[in-house]
C-alpha positions, -999 to 999 in steps of 0.1 A, spaced: -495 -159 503 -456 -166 501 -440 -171 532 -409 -156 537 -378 -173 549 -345 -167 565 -322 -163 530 -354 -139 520 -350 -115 546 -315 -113 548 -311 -108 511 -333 -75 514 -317 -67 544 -280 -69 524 -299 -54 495 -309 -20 521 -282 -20 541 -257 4 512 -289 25 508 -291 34 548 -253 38 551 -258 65 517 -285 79 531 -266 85 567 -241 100 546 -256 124 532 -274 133 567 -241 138 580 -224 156 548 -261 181 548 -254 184 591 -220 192 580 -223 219 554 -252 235 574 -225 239 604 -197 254 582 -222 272 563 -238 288 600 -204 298 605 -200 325 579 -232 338 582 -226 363 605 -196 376 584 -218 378 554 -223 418 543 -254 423 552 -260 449 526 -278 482 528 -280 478 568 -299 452 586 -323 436 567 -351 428 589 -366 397 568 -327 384 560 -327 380 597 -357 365 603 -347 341 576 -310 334 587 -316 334 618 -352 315 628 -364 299 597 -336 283 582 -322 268 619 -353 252 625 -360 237 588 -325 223 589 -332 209 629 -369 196 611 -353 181 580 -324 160 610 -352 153 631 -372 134 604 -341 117 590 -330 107 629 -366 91 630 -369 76 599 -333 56 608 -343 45 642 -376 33 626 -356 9 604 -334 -2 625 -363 -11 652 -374 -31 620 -343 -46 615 -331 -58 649 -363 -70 659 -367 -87 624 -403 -74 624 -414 -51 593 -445 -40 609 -417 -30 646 -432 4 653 -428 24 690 -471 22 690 -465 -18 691 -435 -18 714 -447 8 738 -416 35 733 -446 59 729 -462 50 757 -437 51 782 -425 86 764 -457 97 774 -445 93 814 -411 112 805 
């Protein structure tokens, strides 16, 4: 098995770093247009009177996928950059013991 050196691991790590700044990007851009979208919502017609499932949808389900899809994103980048300061690729909160002292909280 090939060993991996120094040059290795910091070429991958130039190679990844564009693709995490893109991808924080767009995170931001998505939290962005979510906001300003959430904001004219409420001065939307709402057509013929209150639609009960519009409001179920506008105002429960679409919140919390947005909040699930920032959530997972917001993980995802914290995993990698666990991996990245502690020059580990297998870093994970099981092996460093974020979850269990999360567990005390």
């Amino acid at each position: 098995m090939a060993e991996r050196t120094k040059s290795d691991h910091a070429a991958t790590s130039a190679a990844l770093l564009p693709i995490a700044l893109w991808g924080l990007l767009a995170a931001v851009a998505a939290l962005l247009f979510a906001w300003r979208v959430g904001m004219q919502w409420p001065a939307a017609p709402p057509g013929d009177g209150i639609d009960l499932d519009r409001v179920i949808l506008l105002y429960s389900t679409l919140p919390r996928a947005a909040v699930a899809v920032l959530a997972g994103a917001v993980l995802g980048l914290s995993g990698l950059l666990l991996q990245h300061v502690l020059r580990n690729p297998l870093a994970e909160p099981s092996t460093l013991g974020i979850s269990a002292g999360a567990q005390l909280a």
